[in-house]
Structure formats: structure tokens, C-alpha cells
C-alpha distance (Angstrom), angle and dihedral (degrees) to the residues before:
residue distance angle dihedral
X1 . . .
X2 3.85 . .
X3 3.77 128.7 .
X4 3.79 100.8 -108.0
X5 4.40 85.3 45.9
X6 4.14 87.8 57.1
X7 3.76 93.1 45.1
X8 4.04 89.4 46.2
X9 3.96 89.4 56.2
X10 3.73 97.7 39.2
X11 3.99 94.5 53.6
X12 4.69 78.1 43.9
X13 3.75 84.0 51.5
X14 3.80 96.3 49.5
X15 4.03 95.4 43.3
X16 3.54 85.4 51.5
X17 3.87 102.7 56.3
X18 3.76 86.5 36.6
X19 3.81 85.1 57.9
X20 3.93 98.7 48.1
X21 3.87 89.5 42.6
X22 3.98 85.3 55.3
X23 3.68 89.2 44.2
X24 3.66 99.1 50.4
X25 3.90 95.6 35.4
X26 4.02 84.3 53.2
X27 4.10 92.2 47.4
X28 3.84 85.6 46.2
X29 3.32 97.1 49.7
X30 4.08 91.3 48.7
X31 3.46 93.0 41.4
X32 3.54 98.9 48.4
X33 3.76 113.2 5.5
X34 3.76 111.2 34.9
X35 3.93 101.6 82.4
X36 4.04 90.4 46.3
X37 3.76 87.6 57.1
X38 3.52 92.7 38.5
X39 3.69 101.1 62.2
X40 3.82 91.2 30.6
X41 3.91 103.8 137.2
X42 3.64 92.7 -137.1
X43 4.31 92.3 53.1
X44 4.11 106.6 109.5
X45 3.73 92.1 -154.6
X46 3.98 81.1 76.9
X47 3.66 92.1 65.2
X48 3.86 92.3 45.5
X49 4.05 88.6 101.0
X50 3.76 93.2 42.7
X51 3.78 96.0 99.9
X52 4.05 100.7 45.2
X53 3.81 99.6 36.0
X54 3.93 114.5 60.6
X55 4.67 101.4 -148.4
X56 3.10 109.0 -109.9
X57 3.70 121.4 -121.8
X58 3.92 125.0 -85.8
X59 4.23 111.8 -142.4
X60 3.60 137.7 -172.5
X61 3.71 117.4 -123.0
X62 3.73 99.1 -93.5
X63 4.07 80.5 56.0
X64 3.77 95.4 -99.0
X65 3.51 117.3 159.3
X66 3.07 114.8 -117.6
X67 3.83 102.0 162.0
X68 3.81 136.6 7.4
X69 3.77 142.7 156.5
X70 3.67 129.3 -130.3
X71 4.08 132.6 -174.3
X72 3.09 129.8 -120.4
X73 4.09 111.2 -173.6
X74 3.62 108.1 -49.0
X75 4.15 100.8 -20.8
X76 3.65 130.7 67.3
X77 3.62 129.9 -132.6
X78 3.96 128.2 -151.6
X79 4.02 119.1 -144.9
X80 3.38 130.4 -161.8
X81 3.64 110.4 -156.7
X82 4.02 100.1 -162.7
X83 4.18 102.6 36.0
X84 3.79 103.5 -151.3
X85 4.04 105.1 9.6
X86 3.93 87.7 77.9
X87 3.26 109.9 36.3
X88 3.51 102.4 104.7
X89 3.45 97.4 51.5
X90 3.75 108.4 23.4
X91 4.05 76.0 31.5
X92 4.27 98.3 165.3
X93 3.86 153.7 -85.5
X94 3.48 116.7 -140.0
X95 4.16 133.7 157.6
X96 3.38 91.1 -121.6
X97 3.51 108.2 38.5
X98 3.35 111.3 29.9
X99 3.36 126.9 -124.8
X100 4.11 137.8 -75.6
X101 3.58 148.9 174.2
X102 3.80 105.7 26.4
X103 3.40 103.8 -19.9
X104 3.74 84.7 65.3
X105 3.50 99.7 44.7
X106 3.56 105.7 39.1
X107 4.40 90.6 37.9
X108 3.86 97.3 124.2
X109 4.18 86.1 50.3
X110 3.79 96.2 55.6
X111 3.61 88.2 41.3
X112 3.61 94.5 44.7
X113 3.97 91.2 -134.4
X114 4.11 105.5 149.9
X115 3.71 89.1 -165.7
X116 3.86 142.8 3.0
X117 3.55 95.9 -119.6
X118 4.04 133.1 147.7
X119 3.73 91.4 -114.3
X120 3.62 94.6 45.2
X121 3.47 94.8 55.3
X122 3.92 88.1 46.0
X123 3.61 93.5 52.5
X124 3.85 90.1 47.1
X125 3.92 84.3 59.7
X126 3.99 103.0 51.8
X127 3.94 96.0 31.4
X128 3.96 117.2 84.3
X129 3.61 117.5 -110.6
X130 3.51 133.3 -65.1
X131 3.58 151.0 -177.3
X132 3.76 135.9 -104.6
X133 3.59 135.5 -126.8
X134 4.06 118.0 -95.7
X135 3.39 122.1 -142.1
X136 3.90 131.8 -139.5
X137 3.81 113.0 -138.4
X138 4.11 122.2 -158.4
X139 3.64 84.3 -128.6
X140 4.05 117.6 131.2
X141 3.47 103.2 -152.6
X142 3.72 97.9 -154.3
X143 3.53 86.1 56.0
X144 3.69 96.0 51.0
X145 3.76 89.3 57.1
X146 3.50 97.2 49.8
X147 3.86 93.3 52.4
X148 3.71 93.1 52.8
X149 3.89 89.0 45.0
X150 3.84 84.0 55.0
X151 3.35 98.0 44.3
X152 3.96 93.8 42.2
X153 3.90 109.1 122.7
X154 4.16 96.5 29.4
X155 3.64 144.5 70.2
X156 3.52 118.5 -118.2
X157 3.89 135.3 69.7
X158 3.28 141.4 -90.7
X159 4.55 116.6 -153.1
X160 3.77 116.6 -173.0
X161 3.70 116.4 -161.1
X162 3.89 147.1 -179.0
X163 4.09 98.4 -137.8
X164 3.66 90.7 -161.5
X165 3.61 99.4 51.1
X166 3.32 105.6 19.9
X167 3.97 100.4 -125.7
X168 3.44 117.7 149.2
X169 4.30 115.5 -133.7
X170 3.73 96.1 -175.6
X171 4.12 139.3 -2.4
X172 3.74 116.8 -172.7
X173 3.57 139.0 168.5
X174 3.85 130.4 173.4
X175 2.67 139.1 -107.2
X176 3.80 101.3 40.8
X177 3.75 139.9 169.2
X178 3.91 138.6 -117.8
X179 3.90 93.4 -112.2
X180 3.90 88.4 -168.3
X181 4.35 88.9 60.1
X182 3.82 100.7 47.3
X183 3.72 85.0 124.9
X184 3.32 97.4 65.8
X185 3.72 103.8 27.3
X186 3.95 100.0 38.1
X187 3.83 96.1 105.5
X188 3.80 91.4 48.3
X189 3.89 93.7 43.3
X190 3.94 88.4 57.6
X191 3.84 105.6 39.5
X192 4.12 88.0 43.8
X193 4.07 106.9 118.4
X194 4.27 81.6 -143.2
X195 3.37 94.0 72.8
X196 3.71 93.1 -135.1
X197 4.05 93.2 -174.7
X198 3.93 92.9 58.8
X199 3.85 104.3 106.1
X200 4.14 87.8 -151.0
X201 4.13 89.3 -171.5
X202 4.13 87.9 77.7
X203 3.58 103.7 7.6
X204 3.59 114.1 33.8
X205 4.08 109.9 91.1
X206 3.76 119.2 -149.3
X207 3.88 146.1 170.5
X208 3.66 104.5 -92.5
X209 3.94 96.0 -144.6
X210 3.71 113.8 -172.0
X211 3.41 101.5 -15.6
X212 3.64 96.0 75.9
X213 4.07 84.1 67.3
X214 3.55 79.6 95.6
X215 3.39 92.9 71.7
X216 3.74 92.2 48.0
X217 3.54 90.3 51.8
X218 3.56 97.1 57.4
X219 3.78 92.2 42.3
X220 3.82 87.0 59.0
X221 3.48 97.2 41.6
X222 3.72 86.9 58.8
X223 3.66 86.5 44.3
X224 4.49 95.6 87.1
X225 3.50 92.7 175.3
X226 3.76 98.2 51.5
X227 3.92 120.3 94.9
X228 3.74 107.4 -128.3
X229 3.94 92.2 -163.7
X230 3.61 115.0 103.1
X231 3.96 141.8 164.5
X232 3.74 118.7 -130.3
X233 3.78 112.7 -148.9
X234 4.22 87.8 177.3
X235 3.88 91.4 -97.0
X236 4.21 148.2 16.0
X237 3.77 140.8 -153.2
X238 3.66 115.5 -124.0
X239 3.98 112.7 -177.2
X240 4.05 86.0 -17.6
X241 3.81 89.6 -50.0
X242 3.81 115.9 123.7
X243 3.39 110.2 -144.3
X244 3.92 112.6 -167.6
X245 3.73 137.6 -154.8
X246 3.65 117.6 -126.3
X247 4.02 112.2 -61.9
X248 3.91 76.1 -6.6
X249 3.75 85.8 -80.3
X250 3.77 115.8 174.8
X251 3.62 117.0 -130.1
X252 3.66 94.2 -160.9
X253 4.24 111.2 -150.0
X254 4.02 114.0 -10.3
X255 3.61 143.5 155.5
X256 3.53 132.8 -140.3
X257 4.04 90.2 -80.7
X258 3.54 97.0 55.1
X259 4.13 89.2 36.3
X260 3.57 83.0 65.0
X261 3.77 101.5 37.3
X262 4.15 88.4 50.6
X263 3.89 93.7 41.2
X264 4.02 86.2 -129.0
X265 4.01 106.6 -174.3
X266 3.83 94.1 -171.6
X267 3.81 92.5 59.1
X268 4.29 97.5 51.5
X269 3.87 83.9 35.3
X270 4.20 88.4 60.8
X271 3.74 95.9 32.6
X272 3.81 96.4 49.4
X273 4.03 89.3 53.8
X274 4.04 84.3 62.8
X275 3.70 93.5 45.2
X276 3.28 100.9 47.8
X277 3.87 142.5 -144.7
X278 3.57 100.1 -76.2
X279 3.64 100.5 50.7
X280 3.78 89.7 49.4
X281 3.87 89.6 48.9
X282 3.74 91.6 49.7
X283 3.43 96.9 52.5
X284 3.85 83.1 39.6
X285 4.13 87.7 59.0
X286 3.67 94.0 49.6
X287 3.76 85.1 55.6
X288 4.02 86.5 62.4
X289 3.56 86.0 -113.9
X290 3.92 106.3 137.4
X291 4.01 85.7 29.7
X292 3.21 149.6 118.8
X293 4.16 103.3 -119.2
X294 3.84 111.7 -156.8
X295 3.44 109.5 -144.1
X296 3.84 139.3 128.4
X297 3.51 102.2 -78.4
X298 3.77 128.9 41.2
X299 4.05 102.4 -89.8
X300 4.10 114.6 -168.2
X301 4.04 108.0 -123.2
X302 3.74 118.0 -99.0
X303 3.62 111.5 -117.7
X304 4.01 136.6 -142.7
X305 3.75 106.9 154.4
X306 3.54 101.4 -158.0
X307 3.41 102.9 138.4
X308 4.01 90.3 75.0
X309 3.99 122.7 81.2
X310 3.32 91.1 -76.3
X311 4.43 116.4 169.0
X312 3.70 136.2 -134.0
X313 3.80 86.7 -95.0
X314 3.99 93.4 57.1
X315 3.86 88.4 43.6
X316 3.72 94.8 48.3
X317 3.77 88.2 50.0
X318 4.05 91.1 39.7
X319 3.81 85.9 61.7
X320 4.09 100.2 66.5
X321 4.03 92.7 31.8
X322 3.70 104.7 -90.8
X323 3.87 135.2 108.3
X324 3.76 110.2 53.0
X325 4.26 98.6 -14.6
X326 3.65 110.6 123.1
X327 3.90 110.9 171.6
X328 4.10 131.9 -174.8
X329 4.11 113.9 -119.0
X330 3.89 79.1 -128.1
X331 3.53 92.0 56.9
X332 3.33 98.4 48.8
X333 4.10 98.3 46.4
X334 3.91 74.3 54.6
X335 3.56 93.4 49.7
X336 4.21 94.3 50.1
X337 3.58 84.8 46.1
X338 3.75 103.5 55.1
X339 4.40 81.5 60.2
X340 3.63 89.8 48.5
X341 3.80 91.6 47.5
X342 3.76 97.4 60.4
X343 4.40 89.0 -97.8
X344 3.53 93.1 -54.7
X345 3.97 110.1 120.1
X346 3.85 113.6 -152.3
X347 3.75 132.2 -150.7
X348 3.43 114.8 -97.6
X349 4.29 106.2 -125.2
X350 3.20 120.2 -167.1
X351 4.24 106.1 166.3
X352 3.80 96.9 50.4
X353 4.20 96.1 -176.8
X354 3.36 139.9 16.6
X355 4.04 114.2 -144.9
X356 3.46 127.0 -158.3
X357 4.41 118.0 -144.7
X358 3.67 86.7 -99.3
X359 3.66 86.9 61.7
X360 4.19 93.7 -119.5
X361 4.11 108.5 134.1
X362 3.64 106.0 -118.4
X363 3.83 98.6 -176.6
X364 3.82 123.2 28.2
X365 4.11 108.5 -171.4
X366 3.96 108.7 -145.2
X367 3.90 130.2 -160.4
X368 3.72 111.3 -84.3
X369 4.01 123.5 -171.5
X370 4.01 107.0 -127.6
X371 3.63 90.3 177.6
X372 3.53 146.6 26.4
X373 4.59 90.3 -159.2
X374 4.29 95.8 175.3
X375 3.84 141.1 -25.7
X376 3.53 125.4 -66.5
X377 3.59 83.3 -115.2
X378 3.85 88.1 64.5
X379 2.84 95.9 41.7
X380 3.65 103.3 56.3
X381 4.04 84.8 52.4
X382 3.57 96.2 46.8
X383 4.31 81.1 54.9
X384 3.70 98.0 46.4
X385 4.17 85.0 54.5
X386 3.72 90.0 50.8
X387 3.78 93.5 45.8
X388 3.81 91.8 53.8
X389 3.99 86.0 44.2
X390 4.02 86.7 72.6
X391 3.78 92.3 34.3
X392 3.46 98.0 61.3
X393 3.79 119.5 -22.2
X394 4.13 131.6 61.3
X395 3.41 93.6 -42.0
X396 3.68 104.6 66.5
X397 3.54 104.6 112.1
X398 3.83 90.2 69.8
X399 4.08 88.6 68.1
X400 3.74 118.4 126.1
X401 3.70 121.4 -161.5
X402 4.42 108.1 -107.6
X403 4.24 82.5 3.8
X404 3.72 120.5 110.2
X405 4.03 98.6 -153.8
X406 3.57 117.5 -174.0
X407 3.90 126.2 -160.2
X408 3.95 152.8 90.0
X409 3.27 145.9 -107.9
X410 4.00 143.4 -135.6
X411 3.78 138.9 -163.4
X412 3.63 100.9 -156.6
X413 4.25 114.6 -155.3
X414 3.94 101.6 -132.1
X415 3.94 105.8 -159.7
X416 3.89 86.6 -146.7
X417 3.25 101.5 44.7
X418 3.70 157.3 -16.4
X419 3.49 120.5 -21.4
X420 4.02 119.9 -77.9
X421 4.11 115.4 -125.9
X422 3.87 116.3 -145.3
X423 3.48 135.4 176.1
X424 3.93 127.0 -167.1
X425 3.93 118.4 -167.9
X426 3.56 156.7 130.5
X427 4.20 143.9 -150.8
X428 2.77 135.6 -117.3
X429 3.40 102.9 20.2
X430 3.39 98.6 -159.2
X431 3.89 99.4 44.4
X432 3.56 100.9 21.6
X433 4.08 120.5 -144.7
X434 3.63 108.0 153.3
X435 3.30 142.0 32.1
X436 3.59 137.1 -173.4
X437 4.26 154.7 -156.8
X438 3.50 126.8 -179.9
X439 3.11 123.4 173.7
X440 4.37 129.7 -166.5
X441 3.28 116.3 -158.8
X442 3.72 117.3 -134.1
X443 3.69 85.7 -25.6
X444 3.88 89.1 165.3
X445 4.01 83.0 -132.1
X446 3.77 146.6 93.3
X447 3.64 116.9 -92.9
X448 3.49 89.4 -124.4
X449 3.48 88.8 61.8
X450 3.47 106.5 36.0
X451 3.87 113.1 25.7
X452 4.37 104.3 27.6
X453 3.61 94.2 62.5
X454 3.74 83.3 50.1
X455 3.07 85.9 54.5
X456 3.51 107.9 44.9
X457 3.30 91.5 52.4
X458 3.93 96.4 57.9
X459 3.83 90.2 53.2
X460 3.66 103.8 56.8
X461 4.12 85.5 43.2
X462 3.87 79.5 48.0
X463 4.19 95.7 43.7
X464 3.99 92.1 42.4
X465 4.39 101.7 50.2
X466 4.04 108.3 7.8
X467 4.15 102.6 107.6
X468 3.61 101.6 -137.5
């Protein structure tokens, strides 16, 4: 083989693997890359329908509008009617900043683009203008003022819910923004230490605290061998770490019931160490937590890591919410729900209809089960715990006069900071309609003092105006 022959087949052999390189980038990229960029809110080819399709409007259930856009000569402008009480759902679209929250996620909808496609986009160019579809949230409005007016003063969030359906009355999270001033307040929005953008309903990741005794409660109630009597001496020593009670108070002889109803750490740290990491991460999975939750808006994935080599220590903490748990407010609402709902855990909806500019709904979305998380038989324990919680235990400041309100609360340790408050509940207990998570971060306080009045205060708004 001559000279000029080798040189022929190595410049062949080069072309080549530059050729499958491009290939396989360009089928990575599809495969695995394409909708990412796609729907990134900084991507121009979103706004490439912005001039010939006017957005259509985003309303609450009751039909409140909520947000709309009207032209003036050849541009559009987008208004949000209620400046900060939106903007983590609604969140924004804007030329320069992109867009977020449902305006990003839902674009092609209030566009009415069916697909991103050359000859889409080309059509969209030639044809006159048009209108977008709207879309019906299962927002109450009322109630989404009265959360924020809760809420006003703290960080955390507040999530309303239906547990049988699924709806969603109200999702806030503080702090917020004014998504109609972005102009002026971008720069301080950004550099702000607050994080005012973070939508801490679905993406904010917390110790659970006490709340996530429920799941230890249905992991021993599952558990028929265990014995679910215990004596509380105010504290124990797992692995030569003491693990206290509150104020290191001693409960004195309890079963699971009163465990529950008393909040005792030292009886779900000892109980958990005989049932074991994988039953309490099963029942943890059912929960959602440690999945992906498919919902409306991007929510961050709940995490209990039990399926690394984990101790007695980590366990022990695992039990009452603590060590390396980090739950979503959504999660948990879904969570507290799932109990009220008989075991069955809904899927959070947030967009409940899709309406096209002739005003004819061309998507209804319907209540679908995601997970079946215990028995009804469970369940209906797990409730009657919950109930007495608010009777006569931690819980108490979530009581409504002539309203049986079930639920539990949680004083998560924060390791930079003070203490977070939550509350976990639901009314009425026996017909349940609403349920509820709120969340305080590092309130410094008890959640029975600082998130169940909260609480209790959003259901009976809730009970006494939401249409169901």
C-alpha cells in the first residue's frame, strides 16, 4: 500500500468517526437534551409566536382573572392583576427575562401551539393572528389571599388541598415578588439573601420534624409482630447518642395512640430500631417521598436515603424527621392527605381545564390515584390518633369550635438556624375536604404554636367560602 493510498484512508477514517460522533452527539442531544432546551425560559424561539398569538388568560376556579394580555398596536402586553399573590404559580413571561412558574410551563397552551415544529412556526408567520387557549386553575382565590395574609411576616408556605380530588385551593410561599414590577425590582429580587424567587411549596426541601411520625406509625402498624407499648423515661441512648423527648419530659407508659398524640421522640426512636430501615423507607416511597411527583410545576424530590449504610443513630433520628429527611410542603399536604383519604394518595392538580377562545373546554384533568400508601384500616387508626392530637395533645391550637380537625405537628431542628414549625392536618375528619401544610421556617417555635393556628385558621376560611 502506497503513500498517497494510506493518507486517502486515514483522512476516510477521520470523516468517519467525526460523522458517528456527530450522529450520536445529535441522537443524544434529541434523546436526552432537546426538551430541556426547548422549554428553557431563556430560549428566544419561545417568544417566536409572541407577536401573532395574543396569551390567553389564566383564571381562578370561580373564573377570576387572574392574568390576561391585551394589544396595544402591533405588541402585546401581559398583566398580572394581583402583583405578588401569584407569582409563584402564575410566576411571569417577560422579553427579557424569560418566563417561569406557569407561564413557562404551560407556554405552548396559552399560545395554543400543539408542537414546536418548523412548519408550525412558519404557519404562525403567514397566518393572521390568533388567540390562545386559557386555562382554568383549581385555585380559590379567597383562599389564596387568606394564606398569604397568614403567612405575611414569615418564610415558609402554606398548600391547601382537596385529598380526594386532588385540587389545589391555595399554594404560597414567602417571600414573594410583585411579578407586574420585575423591571424595576429585578436586580434586588436576584441579589436578595431571601431568595424571594424560590417557590418553597414544591421546591423548597426541609426536615420534616414530627410530622413524619405518620410515617412511622403506619410502618408499625404494619409491623404485627411489634409491641406498640412503650415506657417513656423523657429520653434514650441509641449507639451512645441520647436522644431526648421534648424539655426531656417523660411520658411515663404509652402506646402508639398516645405516642402520637404526645409527639414522644424516644418511643418512634426505639420502635423504628425494631422495624427497621426498609420498612420505614417503603412506607416512606409510597408516601412519594424519594419520587418523582408529577404535577404542574417542577417540584424537587423528597428525600429519605435509607437505602445507604445508614446506623441505629440515623434510623433513630429518621423516625421523628431529623438526620438526613428533607421533605417538600407539597409532599407533605400530600402525605396528610393520603390518611385522610382512606390510604389512597391523590394527584395533586393544579390547572383544572384547558379553554379554547371560543370558550369550549378542550381538556378537563380528573382525579387520578398515584398511590395506594396503607389500608383503610390504617388509615382510619392513623386518623383517630391525629384527631385526638388536636383534642388534647400538641396539636390543639388547630381546634375549631363544632369542627372535628385532625392532624400533627413537628418542630423541626434546623442546623443553621432556629427551629422550623410545621403543622400537618385535615377537616372534617369525618368527611374530609381540606387539607393542609404549613410550614415556618426557622420560626424559633413549636409548630403547635406557630404553624396550627395558621392553620386552623385557613380551614374554617376554607370550610365557610371554597365551592366544592
Amino acid at each position: 500500500m502506497n503513500r498517497e493510498t494510506k493518507r486517502i484512508i486515514l483522512v476516510l477514517s477521520a470523516f468517519s468517526i467525526l460523522f458517528v460522533s456527530l450522529v450520536a452527539y445529535l441522537s443524544y442531544f434529541q434523546v436526552f437534551k432537546a426538551e430541556k432546551v426547548k422549554n428553557n425560559p431563556y430560549n428566544k424561539r419561545l417568544w417566536i409566536n409572541e407577536e401573532n398569538v395574543l396569551r390567553g388568560s389564566i383564571l381562578d376556579r370561580n373564573d377570576n382573572l387572574l392574568a390576561y394580555s391585551e394589544r396595544d398596536n402591533n405588541t402585546s402586553r401581559r398583566y398580572y392583576k394581583y402583583g405578588n399573590l401569584y407569582s409563584h404559580i402564575i410566576g411571569y413571561s417577560y422579553r427579557e427575562y424569560g418566563k417561569a412558574g406557569l407561564e413557562l410551563e404551560y407556554n405552548n397552551v396559552l399560545l395554543d401551539i400543539r408542537e414546536n415544529t418548523a412548519i408550525n412556526e412558519l404557519r404562525n408567520l403567514v397566518l393572521p393572528r390568533s388567540e390562545g387557549n386559557d386555562i382554568r386553575l383549581t385555585i380559590d382565590h379567597g383562599s389564596q389571599e387568606k394564606a398569604r395574609e397568614l403567612l405575611k411576616g414569615n418564610k415558609g408556605s402554606i398548600v391547601l388541598m382537596n385529598p380526594k380530588t386532588g385540587e389545589v385551593y391555595a399554594m404560597v410561599s414567602l417571600p414573594d415578588f410583585n411579578t407586574s414590577e420585575l423591571n424595576e425590582n429585578w436586580k434586588e429580587i436576584i441579589e436578595d439573601p431571601d431568595s424571594p424567587f424560590l417557590n418553597r411549596a414544591t421546591q423548597g426541601l426541609y426536615p420534616p420534624g414530627s410530622i413524619f411520625k405518620i410515617v412511622s406509625a403506619i410502618a408499625a402498624l404494619e409491623s404485627p409482630d411489634l409491641d406498640l407499648d412503650y415506657t417513656c423515661v423523657g429520653s434514650t441512648k441509641v449507639d451512645g447518642y441520647i436522644l431526648k423527648d421534648y424539655n426531656e419530659k417523660a411520658h411515663g407508659r404509652l402506646d402508639l395512640h398516645e405516642a402520637i398524640v404526645r409527639s414522644c421522640n424516644t418511643y418512634f426512636a426505639e420502635k423504628s430500631l425494631l422495624i427497621g430501615k426498609e420498612k420505614l423507607g417503603n412506607i416512606a416511597d409510597r408516601l412519594m417521598i424519594n419520587q418523582e411527583i408529577d404535577f404542574d410545576l417542577p417540584v424537587k424530590t423528597s428525600q429519605f436515603p435509607y437505602r445507604t449504610n445508614i446506623g441505629a443513630t440515623e434510623i433513630a433520628e429518621s423516625s421523628i424527621g431529623q438526620g438526613k429527611i428533607v421533605t417538600t410542603p407539597l409532599n407533605m399536604a400530600m402525605m396528610v392527605s393520603a390518611i385522610a383519604n382512606d390510604g389512597d394518595m391523590v394527584k395533586p392538580i393544579l390547572v383544572k381545564e384547558i379553554i379554547n377562545k371560543d370558550g369550549r373546554i378542550i381538556k378537563s384533568i380528573s382525579t387520578d390515584i398515584i398511590s395506594t400508601v396503607t389500608s383503610p384500616s390504617v388509615a382510619r387508626e392513623i386518623k383517630a390518633m391525629l384527631v385526638d392530637t388536636v383534642k388534647r395533645g400538641t396539636g390543639s391550637n388547630a381546634k375549631i369550635s363544632n369542627v372535628t380537625v385532625a392532624g400533627k405537628t413537628g418542630t423541626a431542628e434546623n442546623p443553621s438556624g432556629n427551629d422550623h414549625s410545621w403543622f400537618v392536618g385535615f377537616a372534617p375528619a369525618e368527611d374530609p375536604r381540606l387539607a393542609v401544610a404549613v410550614i415556618l421556617e426557622e420560626a424559633g417555635m413549636t409548630g403547635g404554636k406557630g404553624a396550627a393556628p395558621l392553620a386552623r385558621d385557613l380551614i374554617l376560611y376554607g370550610l365557610n367560602n371554597i365551592d366544592f
